[in-house]
C-alpha positions in Angstrom: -31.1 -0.5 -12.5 -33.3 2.6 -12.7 -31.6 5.9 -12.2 -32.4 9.5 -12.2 -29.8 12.0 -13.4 -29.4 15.3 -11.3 -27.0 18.1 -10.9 -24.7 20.7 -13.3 -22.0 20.5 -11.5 -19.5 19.9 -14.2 -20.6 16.0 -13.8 -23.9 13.6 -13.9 -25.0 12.0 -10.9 -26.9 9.0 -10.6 -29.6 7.6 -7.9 -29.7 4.2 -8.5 -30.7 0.6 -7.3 -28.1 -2.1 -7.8 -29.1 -5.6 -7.4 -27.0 -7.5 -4.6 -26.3 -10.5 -6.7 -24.9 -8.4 -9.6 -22.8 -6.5 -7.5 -21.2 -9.1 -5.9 -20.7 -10.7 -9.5 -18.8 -7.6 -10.5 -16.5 -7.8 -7.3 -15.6 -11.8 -7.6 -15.0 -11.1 -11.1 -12.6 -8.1 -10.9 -11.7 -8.1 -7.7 -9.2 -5.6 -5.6 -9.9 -3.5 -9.5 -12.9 -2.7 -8.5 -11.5 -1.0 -5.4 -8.6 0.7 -6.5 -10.8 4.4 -6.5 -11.4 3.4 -2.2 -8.9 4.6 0.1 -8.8 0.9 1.8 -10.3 -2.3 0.8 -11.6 -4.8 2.9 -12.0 -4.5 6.7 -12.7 -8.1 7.5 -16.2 -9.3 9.0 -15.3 -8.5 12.7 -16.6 -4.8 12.8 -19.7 -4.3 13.8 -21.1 -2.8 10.4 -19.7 -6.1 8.2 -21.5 -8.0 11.0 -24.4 -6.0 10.6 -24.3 -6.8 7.2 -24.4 -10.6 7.4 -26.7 -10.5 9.9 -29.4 -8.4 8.4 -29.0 -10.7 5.1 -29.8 -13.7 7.4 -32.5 -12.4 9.3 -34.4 -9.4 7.4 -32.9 -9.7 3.4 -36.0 -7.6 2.4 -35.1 -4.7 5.1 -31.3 -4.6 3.8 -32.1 -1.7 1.7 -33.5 0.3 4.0 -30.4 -0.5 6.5 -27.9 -0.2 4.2 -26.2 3.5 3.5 -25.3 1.6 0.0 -22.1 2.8 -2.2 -20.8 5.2 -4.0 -19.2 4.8 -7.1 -17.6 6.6 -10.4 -17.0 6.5 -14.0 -16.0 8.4 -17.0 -18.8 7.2 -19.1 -22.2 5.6 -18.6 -24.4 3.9 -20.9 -28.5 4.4 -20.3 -31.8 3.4 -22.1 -35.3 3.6 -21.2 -37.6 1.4 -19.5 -40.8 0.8 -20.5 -42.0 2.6 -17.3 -39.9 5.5 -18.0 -37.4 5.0 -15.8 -33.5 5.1 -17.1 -31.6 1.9 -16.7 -27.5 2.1 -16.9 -26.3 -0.9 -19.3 -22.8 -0.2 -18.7 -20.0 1.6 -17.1 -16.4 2.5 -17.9 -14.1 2.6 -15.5 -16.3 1.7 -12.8 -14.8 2.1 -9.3 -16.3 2.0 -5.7 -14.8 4.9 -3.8 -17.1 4.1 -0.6 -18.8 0.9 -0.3 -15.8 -2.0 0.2 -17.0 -3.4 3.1 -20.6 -3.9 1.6 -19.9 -4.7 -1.7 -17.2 -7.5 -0.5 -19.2 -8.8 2.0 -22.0 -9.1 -0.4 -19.2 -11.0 -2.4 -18.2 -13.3 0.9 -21.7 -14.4 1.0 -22.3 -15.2 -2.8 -20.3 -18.2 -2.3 -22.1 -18.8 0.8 -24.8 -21.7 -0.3 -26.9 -20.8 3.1 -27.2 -17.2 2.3 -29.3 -15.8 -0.6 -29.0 -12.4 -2.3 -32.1 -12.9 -4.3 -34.5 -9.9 -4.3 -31.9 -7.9 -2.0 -31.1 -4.6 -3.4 -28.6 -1.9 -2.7 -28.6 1.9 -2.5 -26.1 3.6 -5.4 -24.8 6.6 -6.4 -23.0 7.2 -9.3 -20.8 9.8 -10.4 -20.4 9.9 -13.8 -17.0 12.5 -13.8 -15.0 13.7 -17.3 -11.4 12.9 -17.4 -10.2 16.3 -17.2 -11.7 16.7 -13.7 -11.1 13.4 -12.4 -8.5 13.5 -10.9 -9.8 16.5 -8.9 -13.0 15.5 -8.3 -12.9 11.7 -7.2 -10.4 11.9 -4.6 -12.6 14.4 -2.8 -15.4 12.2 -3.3 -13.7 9.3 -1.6 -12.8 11.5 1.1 -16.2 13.5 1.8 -18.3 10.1 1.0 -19.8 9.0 4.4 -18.0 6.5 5.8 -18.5 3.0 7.5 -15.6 2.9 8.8 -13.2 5.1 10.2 -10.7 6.7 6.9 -7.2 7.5 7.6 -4.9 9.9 6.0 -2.5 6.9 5.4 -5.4 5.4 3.2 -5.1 8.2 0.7 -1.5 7.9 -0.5 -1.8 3.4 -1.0 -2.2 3.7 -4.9 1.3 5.9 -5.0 3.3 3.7 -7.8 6.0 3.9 -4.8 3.6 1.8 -2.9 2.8 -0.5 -6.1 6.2 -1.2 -6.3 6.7 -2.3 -3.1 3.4 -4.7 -3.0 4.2 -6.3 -6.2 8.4 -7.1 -5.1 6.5 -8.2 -2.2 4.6 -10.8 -3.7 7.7 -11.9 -5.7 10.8 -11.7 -3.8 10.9 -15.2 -1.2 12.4 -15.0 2.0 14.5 -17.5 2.8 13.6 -20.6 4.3 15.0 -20.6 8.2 15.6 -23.3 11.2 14.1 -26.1 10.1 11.4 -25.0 7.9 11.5 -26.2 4.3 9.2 -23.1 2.9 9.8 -20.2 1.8 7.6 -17.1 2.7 6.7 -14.0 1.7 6.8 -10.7 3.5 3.3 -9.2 2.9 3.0 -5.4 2.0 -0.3 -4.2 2.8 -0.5 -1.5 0.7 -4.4 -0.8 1.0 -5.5 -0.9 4.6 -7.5 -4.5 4.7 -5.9 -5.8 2.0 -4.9 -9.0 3.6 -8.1 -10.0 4.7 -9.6 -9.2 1.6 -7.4 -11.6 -0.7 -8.3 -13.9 1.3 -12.0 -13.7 1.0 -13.8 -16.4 -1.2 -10.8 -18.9 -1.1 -11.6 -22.5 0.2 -10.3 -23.6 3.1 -7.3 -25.5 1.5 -6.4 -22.3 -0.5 -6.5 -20.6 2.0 -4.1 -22.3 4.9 -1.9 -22.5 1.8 -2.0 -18.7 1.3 -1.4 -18.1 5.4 1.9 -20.7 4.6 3.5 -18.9 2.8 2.0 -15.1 3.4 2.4 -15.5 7.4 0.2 -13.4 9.9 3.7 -12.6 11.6 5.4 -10.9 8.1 2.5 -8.7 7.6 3.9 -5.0 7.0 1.3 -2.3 6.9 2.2 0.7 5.3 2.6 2.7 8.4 4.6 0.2 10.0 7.0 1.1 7.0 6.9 4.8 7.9 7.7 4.6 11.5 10.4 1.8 10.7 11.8 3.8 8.1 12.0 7.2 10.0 13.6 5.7 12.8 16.4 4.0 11.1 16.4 7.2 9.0 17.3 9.2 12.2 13.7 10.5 13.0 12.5 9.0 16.3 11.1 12.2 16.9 8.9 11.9 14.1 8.2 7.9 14.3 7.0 9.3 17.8 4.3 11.8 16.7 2.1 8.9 15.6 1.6 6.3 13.0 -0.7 8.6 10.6 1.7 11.9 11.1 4.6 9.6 10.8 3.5 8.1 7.5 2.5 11.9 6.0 6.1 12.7 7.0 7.3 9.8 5.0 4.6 10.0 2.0 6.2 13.5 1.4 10.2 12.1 1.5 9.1 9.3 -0.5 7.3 11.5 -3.2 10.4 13.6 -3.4 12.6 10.7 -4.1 10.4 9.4 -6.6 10.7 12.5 -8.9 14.5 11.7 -9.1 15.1 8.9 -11.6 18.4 7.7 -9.7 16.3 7.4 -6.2 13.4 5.7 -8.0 15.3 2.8 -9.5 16.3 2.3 -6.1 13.2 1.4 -5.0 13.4 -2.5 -6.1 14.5 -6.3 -4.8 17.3 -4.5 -2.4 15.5 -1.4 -1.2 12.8 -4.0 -0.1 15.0 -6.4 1.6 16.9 -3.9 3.6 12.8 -2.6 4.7 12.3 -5.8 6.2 15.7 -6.4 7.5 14.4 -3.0 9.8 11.4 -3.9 10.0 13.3 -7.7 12.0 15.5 -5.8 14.2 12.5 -2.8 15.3 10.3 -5.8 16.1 13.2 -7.3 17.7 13.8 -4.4 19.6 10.2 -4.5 20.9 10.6 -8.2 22.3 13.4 -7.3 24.0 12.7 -4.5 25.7 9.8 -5.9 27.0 11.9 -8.6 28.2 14.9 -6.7 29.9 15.3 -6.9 33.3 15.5 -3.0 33.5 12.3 -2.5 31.6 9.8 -0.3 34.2 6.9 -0.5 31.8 5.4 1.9 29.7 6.7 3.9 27.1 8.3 0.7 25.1 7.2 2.5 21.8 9.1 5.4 22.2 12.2 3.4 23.2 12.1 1.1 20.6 11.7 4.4 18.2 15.0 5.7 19.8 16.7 2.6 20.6 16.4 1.5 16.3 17.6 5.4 15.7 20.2 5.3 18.1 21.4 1.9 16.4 21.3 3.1 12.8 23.6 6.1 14.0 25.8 4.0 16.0 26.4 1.7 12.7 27.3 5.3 10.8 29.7 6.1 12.8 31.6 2.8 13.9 31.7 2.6 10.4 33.0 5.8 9.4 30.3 6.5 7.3 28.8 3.2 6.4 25.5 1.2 7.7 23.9 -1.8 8.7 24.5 -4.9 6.8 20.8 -5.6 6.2 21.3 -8.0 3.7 23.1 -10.0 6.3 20.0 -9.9 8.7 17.5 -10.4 5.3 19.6 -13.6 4.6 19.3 -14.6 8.3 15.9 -13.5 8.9 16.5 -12.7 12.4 18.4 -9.8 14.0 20.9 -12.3 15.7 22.4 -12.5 19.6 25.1 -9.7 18.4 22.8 -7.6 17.0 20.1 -8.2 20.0 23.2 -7.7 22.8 23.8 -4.4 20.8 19.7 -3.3 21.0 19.1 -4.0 24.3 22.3 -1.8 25.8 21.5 0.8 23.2 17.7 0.4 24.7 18.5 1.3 27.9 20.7 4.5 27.8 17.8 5.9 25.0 14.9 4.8 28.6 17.1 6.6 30.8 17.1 9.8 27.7 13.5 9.4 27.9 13.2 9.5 31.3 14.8 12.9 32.3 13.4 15.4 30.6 14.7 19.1 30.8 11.3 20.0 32.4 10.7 18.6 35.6 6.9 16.8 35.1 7.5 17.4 31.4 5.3 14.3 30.0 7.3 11.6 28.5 5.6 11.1 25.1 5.3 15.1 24.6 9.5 15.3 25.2 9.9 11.8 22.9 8.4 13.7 20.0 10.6 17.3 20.1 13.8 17.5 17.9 15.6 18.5 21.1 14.5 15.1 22.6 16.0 13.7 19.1 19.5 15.5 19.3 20.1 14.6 22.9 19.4 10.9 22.3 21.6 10.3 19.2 24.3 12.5 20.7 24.5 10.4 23.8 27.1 7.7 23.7 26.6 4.1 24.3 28.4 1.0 24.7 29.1 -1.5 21.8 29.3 -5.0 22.1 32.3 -7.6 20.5 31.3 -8.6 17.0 29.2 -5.2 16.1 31.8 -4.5 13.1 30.8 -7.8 11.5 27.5 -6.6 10.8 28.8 -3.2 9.0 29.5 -2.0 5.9 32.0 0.6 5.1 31.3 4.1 3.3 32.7 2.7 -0.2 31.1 -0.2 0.4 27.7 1.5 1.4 27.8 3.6 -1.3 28.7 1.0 -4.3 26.1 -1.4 -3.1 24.0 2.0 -3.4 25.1 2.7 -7.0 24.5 -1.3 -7.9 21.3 -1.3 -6.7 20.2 1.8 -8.5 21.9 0.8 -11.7 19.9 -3.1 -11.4 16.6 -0.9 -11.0 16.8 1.1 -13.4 17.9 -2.0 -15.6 15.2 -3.8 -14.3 12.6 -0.7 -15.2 14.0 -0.5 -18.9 14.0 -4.6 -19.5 10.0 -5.0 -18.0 9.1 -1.9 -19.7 10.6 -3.6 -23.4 9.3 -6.7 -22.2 5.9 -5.7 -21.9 5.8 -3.3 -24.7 6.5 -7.2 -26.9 4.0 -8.9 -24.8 1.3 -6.9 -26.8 0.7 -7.2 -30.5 0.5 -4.4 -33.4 -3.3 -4.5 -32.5 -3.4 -3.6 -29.0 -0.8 -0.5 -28.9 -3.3 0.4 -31.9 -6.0 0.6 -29.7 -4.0 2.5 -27.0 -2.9 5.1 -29.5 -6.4 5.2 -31.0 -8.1 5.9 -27.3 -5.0 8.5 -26.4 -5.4 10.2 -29.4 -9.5 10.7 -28.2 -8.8 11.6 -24.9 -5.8 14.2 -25.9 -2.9 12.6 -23.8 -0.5 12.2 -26.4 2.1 14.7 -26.9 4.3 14.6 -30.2 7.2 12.7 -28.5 4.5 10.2 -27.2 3.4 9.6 -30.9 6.6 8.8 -32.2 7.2 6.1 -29.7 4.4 4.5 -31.5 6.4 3.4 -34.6 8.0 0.5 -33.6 5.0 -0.8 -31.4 3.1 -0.7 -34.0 5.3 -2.7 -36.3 6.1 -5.3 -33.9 9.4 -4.3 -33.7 11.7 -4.2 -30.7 11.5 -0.7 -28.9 14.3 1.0 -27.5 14.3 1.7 -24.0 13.6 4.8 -23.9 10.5 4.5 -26.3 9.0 1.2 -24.1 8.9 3.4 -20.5 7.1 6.1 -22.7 4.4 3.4 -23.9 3.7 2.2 -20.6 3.2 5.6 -19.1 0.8 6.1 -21.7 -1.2 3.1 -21.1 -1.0 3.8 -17.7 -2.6 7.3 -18.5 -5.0 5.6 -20.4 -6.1 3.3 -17.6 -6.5 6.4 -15.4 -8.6 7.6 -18.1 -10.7 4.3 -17.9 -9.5 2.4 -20.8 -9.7 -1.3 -20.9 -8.2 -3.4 -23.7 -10.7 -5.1 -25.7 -7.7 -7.1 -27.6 
């Protein structure tokens, strides 16, 4: 891969050719790692530039290069010789990430398998960033950002590798939802934490593999991460905002999430439960959508505002008919439907938030402009509406609210101490030597990160305390580009 170095810039840049083949090796080996520097994985083929891309490969292979705008990657250390022509040649990368190029470089990767398709002799354009740790973190989100882009990068893409976002993606993976009707599977509820994500893990897998992946990951339990926001600021109380737009809602959520995430006691909380209760929204808003549509006094247009205010107006209503409490959503998780109660209850709250809606202050005031004001938001959770027979068995009290609270943030944090000590075992004396070895290097080790060392190092059983420590270390480490050799 010949490559020419330019630039003082407080970094070394590259120009360099990759070989298709080799690239697309990298990606089926490592996968969504690969990606985790890009704002969004995977797009799927149906764009017109991943099209382009499989078309140009079957038609004009030797043009690709010249078709292609090509990637652009980083990494914290490079490796180069000479060529016998001169030219440099990179022999290896640490911490190697795309930051623009995903719907190339997977492509590239879809095709590899494809035994009709050759990437022999196709080349791609590469640059390569090669950016010291201390100005990483600085430095390669704005390259990601300012990179020219394929495809269209939201704001919502820049907040997916929040460990709030982790979290969720990896309990949803994990947790089942229950079987329903007369199904005799078990699904999952998939969080799309990168935009694409869903296509992507499904790219490469044979046909079998993949109608069993679709089984239990179902097209219809797909949550995006925005779809979180906008569910979540509803029930919180925040039609107005839910109302503004899914990439202003989400910013508004990104910045109550990060605030919670600082407090320990709101972190743990973020687990099995937290999850559950997301989806158990996440039912009755979509729910709320069917039946709106549905209802005889439904005049068209608008529905997403109503459902906004309709899901607010519900949570509210709970509040107060249970001086204090909430929803039971573990109730609606168990059920996996919002039931006819709970449907009854929507569809009358539905209407009185259309008729809000409707009757602005301002005569002509537009409808969507008045949905998104606080004023809009006070009116519509201060108006009363009628509640059905049966509401009150799908409440909780205050106490009750607020022990199931307390449980759930006592089982997270329980949960966060017992994976942190189990992990800390899975690894031998030699690896958290490693780990302490490459910290040491790259200065992130302060003196009460050294002492959590001892026991690690011994094979001994860590306290709590000590085991979260190590794992934020390797996890600075990892930022750093470390890989374990062990």
């Amino acid at each position: 891969m010949p490559a020419a170095t330019v630039g003082e810039a407080g970094y070394d840049a590259y120009l360099a050719v990759m070989p298709a083949d080799a690239l697309a090796d990298i990606y089926i080996r490592y996968g969504s790692r690969l990606l985790e520097g890009n704002v969004r994985t995977f797009l799927g083929r149906r764009g017109n530039v991943n099209k382009g891309i499989a078309t140009t490969l079957a038609k004009e292979p030797n043009r690709f290069f010249a078709y292609n705008n090509g990637i652009a990657t980083t990494a914290v250390a490079v490796t180069t010789k000479k060529a016998k022509d001169g030219s440099l040649i990179v022999i290896s990368a640490s911490d190697l990430q795309i930051v623009n190029g995903a719907q190339t470089t997977a492509s590239l990767a879809g095709l590899r398998r494809d035994p009709k398709t050759s990437l022999s002799g196709v080349f791609v354009p590469m640059k390569l960033s090669v950016v010291p740790q201390d100005v990483a973190e600085e430095i390669i989100p704005l390259i990601s950002r300012y990179a020219n882009s394929q495809n269209a990068v939201r704001a919502s893409d820049f907040f997916a590798n929040h460990p709030f976002h982790r979290r969720l993606e990896e309990c949803s993976r994990r947790v089942l939802a229950p079987a329903v009707g007369s199904s005799q599977v078990s699904t999952h509820w998939y969080y799309e934490r990168a935009r694409g994500q869903y296509l992507n893990d499904q790219l490469g897998l044979t046909s079998a593999k993949r109608d069993s992946f679709l089984r239990i990951n179902p097209k219809s339990q797909v949550i995006t991460k925005t779809d979180l926001a906008k569910v979540e600021s509803c029930f919180a109380g925040l039609p107005d905002i839910a109302c503004k737009g899914a990439e202003k809602s989400f910013v508004d959520f990104a910045e109550r999430i990060t605030k919670a995430w600082q407090d320990d006691k709101s972190r743990s909380e973020f687990g099995d439960k937290w999850f559950k209760q997301a989806v158990a929204k996440v039912i009755l808003f979509r729910a709320c959508e069917r039946l709106v549509s549905e209802a005889p006094w439904y005049e068209g247009g608008y529905r997403a505002q109503i459902v906004a205010y309709a899901s607010a107006r519900l949570a509210t209503l709970a509040h107060s008919e249970s001086n204090g409490g909430r929803l039971d959503y573990q109730r609606i998780w168990s059920a996996q439907s919002a039931g006819e109660i709970l449907e009854r209850q929507l569809v009358q709250v539905a209407e009185v938030m259309a008729g809000v809606l409707r009757a602005p202050p301002l005569a002509g005031q537009n409808i969507s402009e008045w949905a998104k004001q606080p004023a809009c938001r006070k009116n519509a959770l201060e108006t009363s509406v009628p509640t059905v027979k049966g509401l009150k068995n799908f409440l909780l009290g205050h106490e009750e609210s607020r022990a199931e609270r307390k449980n759930s943030q006592e089982a997270g944090r329980l949960d966060e101490q017992i994976n942190a000590v189990t992990a800390v075992l899975a690894h031998g004396p030699q690896y958290w030597a490693e780990v302490k070895e490459y910290a040491q290097k790259m200065r992130l080790l302060s003196s009460e990160d050294d002492k959590a060392f001892y026991p690690a190092l011994a094979n001994k059983l860590p306290t709590d305390r000590q085991a979260e420590r190590l794992m934020s270390i390797v996890e600075r480490c990892e930022q750093a580009g470390w890989r374990s050799t062990v």
